[in-house]
N, C-alpha and C positions, 0 to 999 in steps of 0.2 A: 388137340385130338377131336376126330367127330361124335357126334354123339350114339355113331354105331362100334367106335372104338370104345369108347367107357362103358357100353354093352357088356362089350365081349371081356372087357377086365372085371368088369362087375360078376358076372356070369363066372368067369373061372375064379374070382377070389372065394364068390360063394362055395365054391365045389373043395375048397381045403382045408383039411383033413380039420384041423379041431377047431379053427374058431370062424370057419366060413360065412357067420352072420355078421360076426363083427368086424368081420376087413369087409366086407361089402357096404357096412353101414360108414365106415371109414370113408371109403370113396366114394358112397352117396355124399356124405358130409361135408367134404372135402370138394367137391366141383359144385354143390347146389351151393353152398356159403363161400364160392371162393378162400377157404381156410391156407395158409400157410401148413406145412406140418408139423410146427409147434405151435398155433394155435389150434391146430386139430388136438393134440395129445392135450393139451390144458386143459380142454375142456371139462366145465362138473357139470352135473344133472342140476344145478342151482341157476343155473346156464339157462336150464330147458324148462319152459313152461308146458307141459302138453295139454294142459285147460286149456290154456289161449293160444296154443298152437304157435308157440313164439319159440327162437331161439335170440339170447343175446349174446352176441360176438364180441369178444375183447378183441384186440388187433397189436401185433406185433411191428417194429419201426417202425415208433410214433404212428401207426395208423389209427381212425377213427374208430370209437365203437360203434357198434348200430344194433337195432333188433329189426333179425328175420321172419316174415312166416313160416310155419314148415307145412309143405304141403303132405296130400295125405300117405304116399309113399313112404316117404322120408319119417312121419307121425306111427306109421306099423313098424319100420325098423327100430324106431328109439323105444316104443315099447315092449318088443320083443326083446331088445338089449339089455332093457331097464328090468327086467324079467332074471335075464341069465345073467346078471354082473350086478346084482341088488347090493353085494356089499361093499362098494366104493363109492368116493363122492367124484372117483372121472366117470365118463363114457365109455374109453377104450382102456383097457386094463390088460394084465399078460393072466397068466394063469394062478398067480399069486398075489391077486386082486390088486398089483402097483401098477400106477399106470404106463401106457406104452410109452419107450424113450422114441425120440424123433430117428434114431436109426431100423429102429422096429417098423417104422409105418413107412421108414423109407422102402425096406426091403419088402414088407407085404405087398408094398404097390410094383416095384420091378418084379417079386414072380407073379402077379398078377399078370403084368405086360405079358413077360415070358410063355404063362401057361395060355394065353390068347393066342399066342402067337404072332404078334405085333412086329410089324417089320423093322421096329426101330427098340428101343430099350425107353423106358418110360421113369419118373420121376414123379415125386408127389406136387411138384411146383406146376407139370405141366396139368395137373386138372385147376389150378387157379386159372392158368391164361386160357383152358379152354372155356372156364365159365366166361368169362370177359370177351371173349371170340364169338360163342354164343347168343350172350346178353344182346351185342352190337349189331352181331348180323339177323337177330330178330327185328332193330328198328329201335332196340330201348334209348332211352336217351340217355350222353355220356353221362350228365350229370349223375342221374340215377345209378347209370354203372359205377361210377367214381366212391358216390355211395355204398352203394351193394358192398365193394370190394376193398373200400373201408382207406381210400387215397387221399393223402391228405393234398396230392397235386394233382390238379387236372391233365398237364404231360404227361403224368403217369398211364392215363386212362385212355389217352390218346391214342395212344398203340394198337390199341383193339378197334377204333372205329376207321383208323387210316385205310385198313387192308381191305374194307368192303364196298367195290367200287357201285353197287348195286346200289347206294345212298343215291347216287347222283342221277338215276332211272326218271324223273318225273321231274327233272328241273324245268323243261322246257315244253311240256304237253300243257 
């Protein structure tokens, strides 16, 4: 997805009806850490440092762990979260302070898509590859992405830089 599509799902999860912070902060969460949607729901605030502005990612098949910065967007949402959801040790919780199942954040994210109006139907896997689509066609290096996104194989990471033929601009100047 572009980053004018995650706008507009961001924008309409916020707009619903009872927990419109928290599915946005979801899918902030969720494309800035490349998170899986079960390692979105695992998360605990034990996770989150906001002194040092860190998040540490556990990673799901065999993936790497790593710690994130959070920038200061991402740092006003997990505060305001940390705010309204005080009584759990997750981030994302339903209304009964348990945390969200991975089919809750599946469907948050599809009527997200939905209420956007997205020409296609959406999933929470696709904001992982859009951060890695992102990452690549800013110039980062795979490594670094491979990192980021927590690959314990470079193939893996691959995929995201193959598609950007804009790499190959300055071979020959």
């Amino acid at each position: 997805m572009t980053q004018q599509e995650i706008a507009r799902i961001r924008k309409a999860a916020k707009q619903s009806a009872r927990h419109g912070h928290r599915n946005d902060t979801l899918i902030i969460m969720m494309f800035r850490h490349a998170l899986r949607v079960g390692e979105a729901v695992d998360l605990r605030w034990e996770q989150v440092d906001l002194k040092r502005a860190e998040l540490h990612v556990t990673r799901l098949k065999n993936g790497r762990p790593s710690t994130h910065p959070l920038d200061s967007i991402t740092m006003r949402a997990l505060g305001r979260l940390r705010k309204n959801y005080s009584q759990t040790p997750y981030l994302f919780v339903t209304d009964q302070n348990l945390p969200l199942s991975c089919r809750t954040a599946r469907h948050i994210i599809a009527q997200a898509g939905k209420a956007a109006d997205l020409p296609f139907t959406i999933h929470p896997h696709m904001l992982r590859h859009s951060t890695g689509f992102y990452l690549a066609n800013k110039g980062i290096d795979t490594r670094a992405i491979q990192a980021n996104m927590g690959h314990s194989n470079i193939n893996t990471t691959v995929i995201y830089t193959a598609m950007d033929a804009s790499r190959f601009n300055n071979f020959w100047r």
